[in-house]
The first five atom37 places (N, CA, C, CB, O) and aatype in JSON, in Angstrom:
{
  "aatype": [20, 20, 20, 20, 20, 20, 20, 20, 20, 20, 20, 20, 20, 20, 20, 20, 20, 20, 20, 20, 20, 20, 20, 20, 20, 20, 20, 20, 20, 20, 20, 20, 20, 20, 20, 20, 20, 20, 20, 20, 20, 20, 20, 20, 20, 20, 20, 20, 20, 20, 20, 20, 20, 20, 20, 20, 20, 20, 20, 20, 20, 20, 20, 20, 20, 20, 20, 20, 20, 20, 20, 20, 20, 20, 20, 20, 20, 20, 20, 20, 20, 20, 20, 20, 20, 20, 20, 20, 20, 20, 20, 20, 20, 20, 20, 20, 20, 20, 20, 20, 20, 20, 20, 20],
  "atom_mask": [
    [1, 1, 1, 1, 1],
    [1, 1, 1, 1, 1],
    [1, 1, 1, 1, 1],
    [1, 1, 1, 1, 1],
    [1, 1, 1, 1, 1],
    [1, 1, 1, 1, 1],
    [1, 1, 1, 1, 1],
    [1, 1, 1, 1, 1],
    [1, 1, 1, 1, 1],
    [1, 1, 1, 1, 1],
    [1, 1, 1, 1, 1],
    [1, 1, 1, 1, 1],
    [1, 1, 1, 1, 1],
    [1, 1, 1, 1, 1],
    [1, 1, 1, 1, 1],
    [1, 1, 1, 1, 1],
    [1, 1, 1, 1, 1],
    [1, 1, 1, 1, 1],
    [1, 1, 1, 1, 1],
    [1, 1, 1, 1, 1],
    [1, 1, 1, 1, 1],
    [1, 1, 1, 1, 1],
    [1, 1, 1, 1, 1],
    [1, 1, 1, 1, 1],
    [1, 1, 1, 1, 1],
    [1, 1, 1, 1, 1],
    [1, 1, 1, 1, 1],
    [1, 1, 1, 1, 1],
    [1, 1, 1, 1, 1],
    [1, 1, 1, 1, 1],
    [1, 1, 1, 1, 1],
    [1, 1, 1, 1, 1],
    [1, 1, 1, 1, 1],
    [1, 1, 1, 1, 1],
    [1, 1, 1, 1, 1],
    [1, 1, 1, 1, 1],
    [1, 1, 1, 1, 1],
    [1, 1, 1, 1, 1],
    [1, 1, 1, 1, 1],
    [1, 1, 1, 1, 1],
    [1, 1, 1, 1, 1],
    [1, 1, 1, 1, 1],
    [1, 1, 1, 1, 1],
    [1, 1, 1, 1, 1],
    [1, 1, 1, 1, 1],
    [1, 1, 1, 1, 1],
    [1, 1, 1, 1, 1],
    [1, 1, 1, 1, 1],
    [1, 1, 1, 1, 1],
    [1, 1, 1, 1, 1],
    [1, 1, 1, 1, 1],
    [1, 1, 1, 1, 1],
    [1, 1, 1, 1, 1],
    [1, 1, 1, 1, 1],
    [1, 1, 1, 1, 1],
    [1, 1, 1, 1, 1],
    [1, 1, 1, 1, 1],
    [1, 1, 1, 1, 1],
    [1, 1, 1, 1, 1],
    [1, 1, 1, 1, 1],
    [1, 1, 1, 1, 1],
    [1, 1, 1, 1, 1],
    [1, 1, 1, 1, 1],
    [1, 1, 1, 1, 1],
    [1, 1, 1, 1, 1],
    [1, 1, 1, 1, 1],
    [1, 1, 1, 1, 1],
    [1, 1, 1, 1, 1],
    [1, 1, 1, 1, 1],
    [1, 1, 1, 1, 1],
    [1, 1, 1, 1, 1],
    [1, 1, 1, 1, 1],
    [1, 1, 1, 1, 1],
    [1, 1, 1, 1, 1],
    [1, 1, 1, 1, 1],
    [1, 1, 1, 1, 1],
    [1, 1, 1, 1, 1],
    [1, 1, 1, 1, 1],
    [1, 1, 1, 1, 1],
    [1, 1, 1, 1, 1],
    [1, 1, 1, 1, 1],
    [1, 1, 1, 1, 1],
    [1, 1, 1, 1, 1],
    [1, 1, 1, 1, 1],
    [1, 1, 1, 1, 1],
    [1, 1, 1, 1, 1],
    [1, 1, 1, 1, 1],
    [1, 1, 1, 1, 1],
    [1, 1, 1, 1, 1],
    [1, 1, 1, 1, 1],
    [1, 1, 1, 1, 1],
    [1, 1, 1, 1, 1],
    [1, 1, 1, 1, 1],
    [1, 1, 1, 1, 1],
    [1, 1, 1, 1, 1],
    [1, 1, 1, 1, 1],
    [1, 1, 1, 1, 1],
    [1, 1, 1, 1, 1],
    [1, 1, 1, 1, 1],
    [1, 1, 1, 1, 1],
    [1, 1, 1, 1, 1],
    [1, 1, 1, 1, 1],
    [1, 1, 1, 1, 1],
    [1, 1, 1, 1, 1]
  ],
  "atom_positions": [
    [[-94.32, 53.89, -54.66], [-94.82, 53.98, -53.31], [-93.64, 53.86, -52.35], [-95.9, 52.89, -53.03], [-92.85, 52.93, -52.54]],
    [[-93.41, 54.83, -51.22], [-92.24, 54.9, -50.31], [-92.42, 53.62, -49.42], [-92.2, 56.32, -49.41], [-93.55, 53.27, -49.08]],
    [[-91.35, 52.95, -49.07], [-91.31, 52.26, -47.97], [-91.67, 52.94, -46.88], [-90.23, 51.77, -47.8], [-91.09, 53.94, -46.47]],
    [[-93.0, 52.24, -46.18], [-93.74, 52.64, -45.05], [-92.43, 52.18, -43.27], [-95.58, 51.5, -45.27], [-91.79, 51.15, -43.04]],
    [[-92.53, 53.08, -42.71], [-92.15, 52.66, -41.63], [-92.83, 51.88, -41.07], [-91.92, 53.4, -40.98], [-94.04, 51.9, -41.28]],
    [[-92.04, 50.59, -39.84], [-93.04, 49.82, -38.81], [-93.25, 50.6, -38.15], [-92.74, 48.69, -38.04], [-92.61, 51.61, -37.88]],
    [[-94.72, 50.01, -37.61], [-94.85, 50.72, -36.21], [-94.05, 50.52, -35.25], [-95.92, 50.51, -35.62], [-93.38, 49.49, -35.3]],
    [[-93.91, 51.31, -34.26], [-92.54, 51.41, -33.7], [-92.53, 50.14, -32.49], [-92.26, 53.12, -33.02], [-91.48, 49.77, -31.96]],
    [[-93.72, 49.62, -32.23], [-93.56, 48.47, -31.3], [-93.89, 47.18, -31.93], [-94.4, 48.64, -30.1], [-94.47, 46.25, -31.36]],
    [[-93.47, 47.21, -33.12], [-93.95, 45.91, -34.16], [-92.25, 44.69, -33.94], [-94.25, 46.8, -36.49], [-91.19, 45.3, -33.83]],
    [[-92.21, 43.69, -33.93], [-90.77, 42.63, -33.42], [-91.3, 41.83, -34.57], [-90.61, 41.64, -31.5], [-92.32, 41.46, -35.15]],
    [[-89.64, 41.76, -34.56], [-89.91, 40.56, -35.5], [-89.23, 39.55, -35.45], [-89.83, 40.79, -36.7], [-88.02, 39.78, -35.4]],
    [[-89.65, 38.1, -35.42], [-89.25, 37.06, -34.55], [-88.97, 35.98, -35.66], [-90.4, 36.66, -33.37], [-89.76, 35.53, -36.48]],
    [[-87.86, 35.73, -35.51], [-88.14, 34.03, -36.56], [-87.73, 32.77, -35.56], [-86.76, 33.84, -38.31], [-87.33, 33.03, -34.42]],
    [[-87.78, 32.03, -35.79], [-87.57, 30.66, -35.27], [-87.35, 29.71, -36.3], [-88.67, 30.21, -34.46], [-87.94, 29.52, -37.37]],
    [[-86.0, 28.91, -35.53], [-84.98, 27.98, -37.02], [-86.06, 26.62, -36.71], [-82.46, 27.44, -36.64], [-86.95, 26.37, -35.9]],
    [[-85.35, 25.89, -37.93], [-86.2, 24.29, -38.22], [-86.32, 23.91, -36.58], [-85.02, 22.74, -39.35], [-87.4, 23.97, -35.99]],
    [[-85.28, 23.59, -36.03], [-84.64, 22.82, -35.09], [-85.29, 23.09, -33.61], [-83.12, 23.14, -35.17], [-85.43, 22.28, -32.7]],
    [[-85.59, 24.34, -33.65], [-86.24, 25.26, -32.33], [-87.6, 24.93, -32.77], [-85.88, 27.18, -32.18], [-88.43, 24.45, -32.0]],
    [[-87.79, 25.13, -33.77], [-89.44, 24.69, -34.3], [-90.12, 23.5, -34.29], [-89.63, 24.86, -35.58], [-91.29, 23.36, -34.63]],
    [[-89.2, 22.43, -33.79], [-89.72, 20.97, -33.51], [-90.59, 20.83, -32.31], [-88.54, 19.99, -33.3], [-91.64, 20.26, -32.02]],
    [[-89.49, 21.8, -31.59], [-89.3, 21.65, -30.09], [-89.35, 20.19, -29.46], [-90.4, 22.47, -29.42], [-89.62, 19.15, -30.05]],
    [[-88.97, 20.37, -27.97], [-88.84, 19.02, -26.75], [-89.77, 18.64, -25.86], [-87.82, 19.18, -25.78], [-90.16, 19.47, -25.03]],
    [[-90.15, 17.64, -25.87], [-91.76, 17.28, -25.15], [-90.69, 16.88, -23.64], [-93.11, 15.42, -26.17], [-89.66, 16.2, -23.61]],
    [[-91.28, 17.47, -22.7], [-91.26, 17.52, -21.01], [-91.93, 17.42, -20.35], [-90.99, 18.26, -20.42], [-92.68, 18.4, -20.38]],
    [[-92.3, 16.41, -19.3], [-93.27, 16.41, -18.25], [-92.88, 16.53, -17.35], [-93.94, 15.6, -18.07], [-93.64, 16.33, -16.4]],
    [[-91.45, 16.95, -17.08], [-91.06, 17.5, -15.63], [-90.66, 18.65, -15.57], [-90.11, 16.87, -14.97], [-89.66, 18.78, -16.27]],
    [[-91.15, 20.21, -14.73], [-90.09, 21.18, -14.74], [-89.33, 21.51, -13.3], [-90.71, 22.44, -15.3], [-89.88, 21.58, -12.2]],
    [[-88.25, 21.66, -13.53], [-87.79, 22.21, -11.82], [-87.39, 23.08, -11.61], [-86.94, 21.71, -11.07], [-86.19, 23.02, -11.88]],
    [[-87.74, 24.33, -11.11], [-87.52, 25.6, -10.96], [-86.73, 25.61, -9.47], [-88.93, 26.44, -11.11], [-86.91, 24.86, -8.51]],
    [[-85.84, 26.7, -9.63], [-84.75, 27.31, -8.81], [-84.84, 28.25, -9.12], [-83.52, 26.99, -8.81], [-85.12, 28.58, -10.27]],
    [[-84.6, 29.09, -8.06], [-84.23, 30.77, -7.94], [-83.2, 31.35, -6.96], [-85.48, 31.55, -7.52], [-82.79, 30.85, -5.91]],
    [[-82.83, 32.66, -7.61], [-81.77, 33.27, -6.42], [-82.44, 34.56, -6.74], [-79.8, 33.19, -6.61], [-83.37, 34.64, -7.54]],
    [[-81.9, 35.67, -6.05], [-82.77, 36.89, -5.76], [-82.61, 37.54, -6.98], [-82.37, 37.84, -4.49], [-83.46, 38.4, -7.2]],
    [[-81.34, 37.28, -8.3], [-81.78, 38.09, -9.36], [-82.4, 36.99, -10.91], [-80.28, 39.15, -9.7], [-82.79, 37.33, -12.03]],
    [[-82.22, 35.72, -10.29], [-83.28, 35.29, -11.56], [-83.74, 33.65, -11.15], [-82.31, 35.32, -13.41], [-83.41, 33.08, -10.11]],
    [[-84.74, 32.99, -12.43], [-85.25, 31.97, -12.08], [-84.86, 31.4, -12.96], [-86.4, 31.88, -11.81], [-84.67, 31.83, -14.1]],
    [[-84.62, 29.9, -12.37], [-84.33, 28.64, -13.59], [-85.09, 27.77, -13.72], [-83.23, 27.83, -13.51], [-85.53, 27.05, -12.82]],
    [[-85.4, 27.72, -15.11], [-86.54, 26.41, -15.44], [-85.95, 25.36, -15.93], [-87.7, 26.67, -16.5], [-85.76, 25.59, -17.13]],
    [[-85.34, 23.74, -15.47], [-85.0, 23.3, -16.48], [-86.33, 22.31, -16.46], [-83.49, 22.8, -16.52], [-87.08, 22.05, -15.51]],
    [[-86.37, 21.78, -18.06], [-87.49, 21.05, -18.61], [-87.18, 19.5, -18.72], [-87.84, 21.65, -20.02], [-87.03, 19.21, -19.91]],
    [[-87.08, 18.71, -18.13], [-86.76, 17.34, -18.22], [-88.21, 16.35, -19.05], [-86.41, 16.87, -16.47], [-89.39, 16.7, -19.13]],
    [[-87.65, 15.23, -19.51], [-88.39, 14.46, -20.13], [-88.37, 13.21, -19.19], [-87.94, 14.3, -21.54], [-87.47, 12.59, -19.76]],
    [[-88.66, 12.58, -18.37], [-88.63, 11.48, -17.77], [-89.91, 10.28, -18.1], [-88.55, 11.95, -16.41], [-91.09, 10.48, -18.36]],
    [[-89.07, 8.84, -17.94], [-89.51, 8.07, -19.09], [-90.08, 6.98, -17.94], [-88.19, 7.54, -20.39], [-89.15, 6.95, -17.13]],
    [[-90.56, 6.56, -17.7], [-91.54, 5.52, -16.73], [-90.29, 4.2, -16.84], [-93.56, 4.99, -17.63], [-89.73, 3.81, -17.86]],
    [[-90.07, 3.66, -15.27], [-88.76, 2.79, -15.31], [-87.51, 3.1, -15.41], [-88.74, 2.08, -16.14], [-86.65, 2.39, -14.89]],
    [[-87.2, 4.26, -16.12], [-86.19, 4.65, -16.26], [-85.68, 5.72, -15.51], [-86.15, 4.76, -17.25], [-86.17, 6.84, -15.63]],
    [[-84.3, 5.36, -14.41], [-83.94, 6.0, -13.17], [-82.9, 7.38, -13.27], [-83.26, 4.84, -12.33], [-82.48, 8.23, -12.48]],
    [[-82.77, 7.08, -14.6], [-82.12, 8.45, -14.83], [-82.57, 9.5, -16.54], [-80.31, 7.95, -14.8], [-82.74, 9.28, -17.74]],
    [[-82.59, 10.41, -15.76], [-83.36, 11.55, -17.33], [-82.21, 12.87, -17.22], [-85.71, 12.49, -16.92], [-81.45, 13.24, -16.33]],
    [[-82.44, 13.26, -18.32], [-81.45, 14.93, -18.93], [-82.51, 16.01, -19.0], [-80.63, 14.88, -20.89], [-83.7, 15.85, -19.25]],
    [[-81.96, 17.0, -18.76], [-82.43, 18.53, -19.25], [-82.5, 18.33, -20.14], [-81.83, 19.73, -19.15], [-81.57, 17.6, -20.5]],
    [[-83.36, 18.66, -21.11], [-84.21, 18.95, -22.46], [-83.72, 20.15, -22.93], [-85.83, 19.08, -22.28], [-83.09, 20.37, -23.96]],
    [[-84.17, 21.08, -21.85], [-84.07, 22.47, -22.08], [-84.24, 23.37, -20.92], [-84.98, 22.83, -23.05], [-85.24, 23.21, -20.21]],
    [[-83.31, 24.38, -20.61], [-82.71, 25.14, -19.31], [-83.54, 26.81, -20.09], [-80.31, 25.01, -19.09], [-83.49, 27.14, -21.28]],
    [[-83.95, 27.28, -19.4], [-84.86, 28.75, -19.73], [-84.53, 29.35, -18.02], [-87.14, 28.42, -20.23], [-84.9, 28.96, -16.91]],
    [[-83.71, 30.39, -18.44], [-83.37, 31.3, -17.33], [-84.22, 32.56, -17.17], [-82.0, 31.72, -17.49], [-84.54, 32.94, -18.3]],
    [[-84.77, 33.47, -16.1], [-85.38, 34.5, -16.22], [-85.14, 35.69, -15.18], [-86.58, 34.09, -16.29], [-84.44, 35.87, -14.18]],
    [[-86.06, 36.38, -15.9], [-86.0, 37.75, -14.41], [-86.4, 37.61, -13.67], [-86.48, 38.98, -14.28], [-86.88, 36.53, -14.04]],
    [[-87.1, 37.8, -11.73], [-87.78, 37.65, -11.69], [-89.02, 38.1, -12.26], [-87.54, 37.57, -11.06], [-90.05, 37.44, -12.39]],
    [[-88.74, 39.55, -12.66], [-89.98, 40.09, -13.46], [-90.58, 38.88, -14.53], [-89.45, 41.55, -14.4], [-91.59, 38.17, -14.48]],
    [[-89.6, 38.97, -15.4], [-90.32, 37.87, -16.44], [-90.8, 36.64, -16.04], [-89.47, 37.46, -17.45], [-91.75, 36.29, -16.74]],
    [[-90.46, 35.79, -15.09], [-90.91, 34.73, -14.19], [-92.47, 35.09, -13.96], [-89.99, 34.69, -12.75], [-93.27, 34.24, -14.35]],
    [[-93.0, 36.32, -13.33], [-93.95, 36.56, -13.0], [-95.07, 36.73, -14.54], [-93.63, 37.68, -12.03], [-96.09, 36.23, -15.0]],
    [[-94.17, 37.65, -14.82], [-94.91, 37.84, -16.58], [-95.02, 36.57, -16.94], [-93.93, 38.67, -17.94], [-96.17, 36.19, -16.74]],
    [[-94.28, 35.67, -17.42], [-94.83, 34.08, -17.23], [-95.75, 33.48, -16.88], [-94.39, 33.5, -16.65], [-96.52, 32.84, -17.6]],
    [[-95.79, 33.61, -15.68], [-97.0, 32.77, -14.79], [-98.42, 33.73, -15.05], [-96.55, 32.7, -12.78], [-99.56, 33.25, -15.06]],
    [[-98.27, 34.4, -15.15], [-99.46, 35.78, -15.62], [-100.21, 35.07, -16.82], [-98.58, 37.58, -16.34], [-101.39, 34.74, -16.75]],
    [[-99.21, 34.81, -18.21], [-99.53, 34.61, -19.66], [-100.08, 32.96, -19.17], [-97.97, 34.84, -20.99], [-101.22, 32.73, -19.56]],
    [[-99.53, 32.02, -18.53], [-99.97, 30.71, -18.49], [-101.15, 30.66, -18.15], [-99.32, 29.94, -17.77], [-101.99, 30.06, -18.83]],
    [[-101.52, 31.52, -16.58], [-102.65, 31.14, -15.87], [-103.78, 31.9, -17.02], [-102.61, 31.75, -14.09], [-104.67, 31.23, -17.54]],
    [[-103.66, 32.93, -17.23], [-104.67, 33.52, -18.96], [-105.1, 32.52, -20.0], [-103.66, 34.58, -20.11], [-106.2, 32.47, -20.55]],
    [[-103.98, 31.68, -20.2], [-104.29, 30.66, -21.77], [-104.43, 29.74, -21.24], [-103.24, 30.35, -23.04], [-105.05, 28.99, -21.99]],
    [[-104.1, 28.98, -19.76], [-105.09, 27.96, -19.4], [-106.49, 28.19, -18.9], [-104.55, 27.26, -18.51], [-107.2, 27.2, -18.69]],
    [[-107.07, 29.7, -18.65], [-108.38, 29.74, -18.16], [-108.59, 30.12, -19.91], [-108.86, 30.96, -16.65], [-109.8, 30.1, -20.12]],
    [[-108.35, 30.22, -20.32], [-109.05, 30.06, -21.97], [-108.86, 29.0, -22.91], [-108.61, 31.1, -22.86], [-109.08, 29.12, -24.11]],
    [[-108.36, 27.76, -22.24], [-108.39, 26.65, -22.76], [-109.15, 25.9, -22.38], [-107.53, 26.19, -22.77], [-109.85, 25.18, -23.09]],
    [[-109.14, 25.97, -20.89], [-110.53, 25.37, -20.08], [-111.83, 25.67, -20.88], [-110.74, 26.11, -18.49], [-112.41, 24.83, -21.56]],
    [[-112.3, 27.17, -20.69], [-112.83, 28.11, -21.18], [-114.03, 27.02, -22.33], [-111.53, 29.25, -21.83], [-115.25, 26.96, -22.46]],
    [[-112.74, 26.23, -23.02], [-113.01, 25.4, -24.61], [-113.37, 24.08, -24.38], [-111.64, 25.26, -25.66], [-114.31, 23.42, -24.82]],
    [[-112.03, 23.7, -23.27], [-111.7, 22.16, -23.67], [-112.14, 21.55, -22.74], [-110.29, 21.68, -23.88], [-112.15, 20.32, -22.79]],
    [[-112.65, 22.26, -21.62], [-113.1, 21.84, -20.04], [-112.18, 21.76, -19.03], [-113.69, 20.52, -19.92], [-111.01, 21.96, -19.37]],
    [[-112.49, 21.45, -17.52], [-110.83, 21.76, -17.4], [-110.38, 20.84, -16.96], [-110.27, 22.83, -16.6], [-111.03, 19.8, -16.82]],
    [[-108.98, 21.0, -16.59], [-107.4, 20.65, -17.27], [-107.72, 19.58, -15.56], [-105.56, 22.49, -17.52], [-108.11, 20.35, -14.69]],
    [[-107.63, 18.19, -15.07], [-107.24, 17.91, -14.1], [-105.69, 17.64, -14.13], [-108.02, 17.02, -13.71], [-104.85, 17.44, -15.01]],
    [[-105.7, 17.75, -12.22], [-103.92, 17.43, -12.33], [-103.91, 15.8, -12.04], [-102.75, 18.43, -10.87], [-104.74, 14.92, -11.82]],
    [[-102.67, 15.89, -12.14], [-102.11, 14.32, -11.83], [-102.88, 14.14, -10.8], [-100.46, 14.01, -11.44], [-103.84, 13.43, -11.11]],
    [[-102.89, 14.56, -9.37], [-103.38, 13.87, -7.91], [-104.82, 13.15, -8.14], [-103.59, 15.16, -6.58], [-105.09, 12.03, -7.7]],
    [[-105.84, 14.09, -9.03], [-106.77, 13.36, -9.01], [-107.04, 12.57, -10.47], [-107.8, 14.16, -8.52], [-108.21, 12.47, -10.84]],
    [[-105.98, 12.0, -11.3], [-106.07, 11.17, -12.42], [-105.72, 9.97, -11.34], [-105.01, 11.51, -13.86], [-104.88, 10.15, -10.46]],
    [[-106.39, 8.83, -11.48], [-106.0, 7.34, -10.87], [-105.26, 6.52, -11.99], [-107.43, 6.43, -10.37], [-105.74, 6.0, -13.0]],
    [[-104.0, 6.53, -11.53], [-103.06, 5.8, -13.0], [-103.24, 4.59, -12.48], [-101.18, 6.17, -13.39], [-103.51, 4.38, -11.29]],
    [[-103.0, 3.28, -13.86], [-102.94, 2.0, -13.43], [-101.86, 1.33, -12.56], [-103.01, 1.41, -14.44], [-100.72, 1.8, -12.62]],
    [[-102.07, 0.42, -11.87], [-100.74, 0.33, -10.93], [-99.37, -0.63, -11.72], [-101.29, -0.56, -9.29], [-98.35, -1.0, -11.13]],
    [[-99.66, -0.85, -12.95], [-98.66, -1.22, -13.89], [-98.07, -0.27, -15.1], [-99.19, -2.33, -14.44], [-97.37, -0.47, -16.09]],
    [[-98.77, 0.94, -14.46], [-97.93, 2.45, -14.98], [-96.79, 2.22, -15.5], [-97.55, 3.51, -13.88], [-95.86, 2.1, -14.71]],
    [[-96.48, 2.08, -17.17], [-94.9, 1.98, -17.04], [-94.22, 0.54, -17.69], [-94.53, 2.05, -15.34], [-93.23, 0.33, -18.39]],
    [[-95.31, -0.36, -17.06], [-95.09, -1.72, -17.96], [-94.03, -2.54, -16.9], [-94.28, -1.36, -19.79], [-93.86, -1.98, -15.81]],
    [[-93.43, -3.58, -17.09], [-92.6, -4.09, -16.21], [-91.51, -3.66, -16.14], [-92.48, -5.15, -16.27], [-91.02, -2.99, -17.05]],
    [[-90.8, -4.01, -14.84], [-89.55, -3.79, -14.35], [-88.07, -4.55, -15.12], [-89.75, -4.24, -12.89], [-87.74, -5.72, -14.88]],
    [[-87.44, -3.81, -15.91], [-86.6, -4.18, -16.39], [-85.37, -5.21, -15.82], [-86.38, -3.21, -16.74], [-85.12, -4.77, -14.7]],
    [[-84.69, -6.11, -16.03], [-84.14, -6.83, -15.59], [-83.11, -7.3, -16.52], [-84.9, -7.56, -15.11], [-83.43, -7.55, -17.68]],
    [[-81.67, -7.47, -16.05], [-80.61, -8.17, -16.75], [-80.04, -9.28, -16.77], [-79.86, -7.75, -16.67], [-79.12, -9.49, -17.56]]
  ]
}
Protein backbone atom coordinates (compact mmCIF):
# COMPACT_ATOMS: atom_id res chain seq x y z
CA UNK A 1 0.00 0.00 0.00
CA UNK A 2 1.56 3.57 -1.15
CA UNK A 3 2.16 6.10 1.41
CA UNK A 4 -0.98 8.26 1.40
CA UNK A 5 -0.36 11.99 1.27
CA UNK A 6 -1.61 14.49 4.27
CA UNK A 7 -4.15 16.51 3.65
CA UNK A 8 -2.68 19.54 2.74
CA UNK A 9 -3.93 21.61 5.84
CA UNK A 10 -3.24 18.77 8.37
CA UNK A 11 0.02 20.36 11.26
CA UNK A 12 1.64 18.59 13.16
CA UNK A 13 2.44 19.72 16.57
CA UNK A 14 4.41 18.10 19.40
CA UNK A 15 5.03 19.53 22.70
CA UNK A 16 8.29 18.55 25.01
CA UNK A 17 7.90 17.10 28.80
CA UNK A 18 8.74 20.54 30.14
CA UNK A 19 6.18 22.77 27.97
CA UNK A 20 3.71 20.02 28.88
CA UNK A 21 3.69 20.74 32.62
CA UNK A 22 3.10 24.14 31.98
CA UNK A 23 2.98 27.51 34.62
CA UNK A 24 -0.02 28.29 36.73
CA UNK A 25 -0.66 32.42 36.53
CA UNK A 26 -3.18 34.55 37.94
CA UNK A 27 -1.89 37.66 36.65
CA UNK A 28 -1.65 38.74 32.91
CA UNK A 29 -0.34 42.15 31.68
CA UNK A 30 -0.73 43.02 28.30
CA UNK A 31 1.15 45.81 26.32
CA UNK A 32 0.99 46.76 22.85
CA UNK A 33 2.64 48.86 20.10
CA UNK A 34 1.06 49.20 16.64
CA UNK A 35 2.82 45.97 15.25
CA UNK A 36 2.31 43.48 18.16
CA UNK A 37 0.96 42.49 21.68
CA UNK A 38 2.65 41.31 24.84
CA UNK A 39 1.29 38.96 27.28
CA UNK A 40 3.43 38.39 30.15
CA UNK A 41 1.88 35.70 32.63
CA UNK A 42 2.92 36.30 36.23
CA UNK A 43 2.23 34.05 39.24
CA UNK A 44 1.73 36.29 42.28
CA UNK A 45 1.66 34.81 45.74
CA UNK A 46 -0.59 36.57 48.58
CA UNK A 47 2.02 38.71 50.99
CA UNK A 48 4.50 38.46 48.81
CA UNK A 49 5.68 42.02 47.27
CA UNK A 50 7.55 40.87 44.59
CA UNK A 51 6.65 38.11 41.59
CA UNK A 52 8.49 37.05 37.97
CA UNK A 53 7.19 36.44 34.51
CA UNK A 54 6.28 32.88 34.23
CA UNK A 55 5.90 33.24 30.73
CA UNK A 56 6.13 36.25 27.99
CA UNK A 57 3.75 35.25 24.64
CA UNK A 58 4.23 37.93 21.99
CA UNK A 59 1.62 38.44 19.08
CA UNK A 60 0.15 39.99 15.97
CA UNK A 61 -2.26 42.14 16.36
CA UNK A 62 -4.19 39.83 14.15
CA UNK A 63 -3.46 36.89 16.33
CA UNK A 64 -4.23 38.93 19.57
CA UNK A 65 -7.68 39.26 18.15
CA UNK A 66 -7.81 35.54 16.91
CA UNK A 67 -7.10 34.97 20.61
CA UNK A 68 -9.66 36.75 22.23
CA UNK A 69 -12.17 35.27 19.52
CA UNK A 70 -11.02 31.37 20.60
CA UNK A 71 -11.27 32.42 24.54
CA UNK A 72 -14.58 34.24 24.50
CA UNK A 73 -15.99 30.70 22.31
CA UNK A 74 -14.54 28.11 25.04
CA UNK A 75 -15.60 30.21 27.87
CA UNK A 76 -19.29 30.52 26.52
CA UNK A 77 -18.96 26.66 26.20
CA UNK A 78 -17.71 26.11 29.48
CA UNK A 79 -20.30 28.13 31.08
CA UNK A 80 -22.55 26.45 28.61
CA UNK A 81 -21.49 23.12 31.24
CA UNK A 82 -20.08 24.39 34.32
CA UNK A 83 -22.35 27.53 34.89
CA UNK A 84 -20.86 30.67 34.76
CA UNK A 85 -17.48 31.72 35.45
CA UNK A 86 -17.83 34.84 38.22
CA UNK A 87 -15.06 37.43 38.35
CA UNK A 88 -13.08 38.42 41.23
CA UNK A 89 -15.28 41.87 41.92
CA UNK A 90 -18.17 39.91 42.81
CA UNK A 91 -16.33 36.84 44.82
CA UNK A 92 -16.20 38.38 48.64
CA UNK A 93 -12.64 37.12 49.77
CA UNK A 94 -11.94 36.76 53.51
CA UNK A 95 -10.30 39.78 54.97
CA UNK A 96 -7.34 37.49 56.19
CA UNK A 97 -6.80 36.60 52.43
CA UNK A 98 -3.30 35.42 52.49
CA UNK A 99 -2.79 34.51 56.16
CA UNK A 100 -0.58 36.88 58.26
CA UNK A 101 1.82 39.48 57.63
CA UNK A 102 5.22 38.29 57.62
CA UNK A 103 7.69 39.75 59.97
CA UNK A 104 11.54 39.58 60.85
Amino acid sequence: MPDQPQPPNQLNIEISEEVAEGSYANLAIITHSHAEFVIDFVNVMPGTPKSKVKSRIILTPQHAKRLMKALTENISKYEAVNGVIKDLEEIQLPFNFGGPTAQA
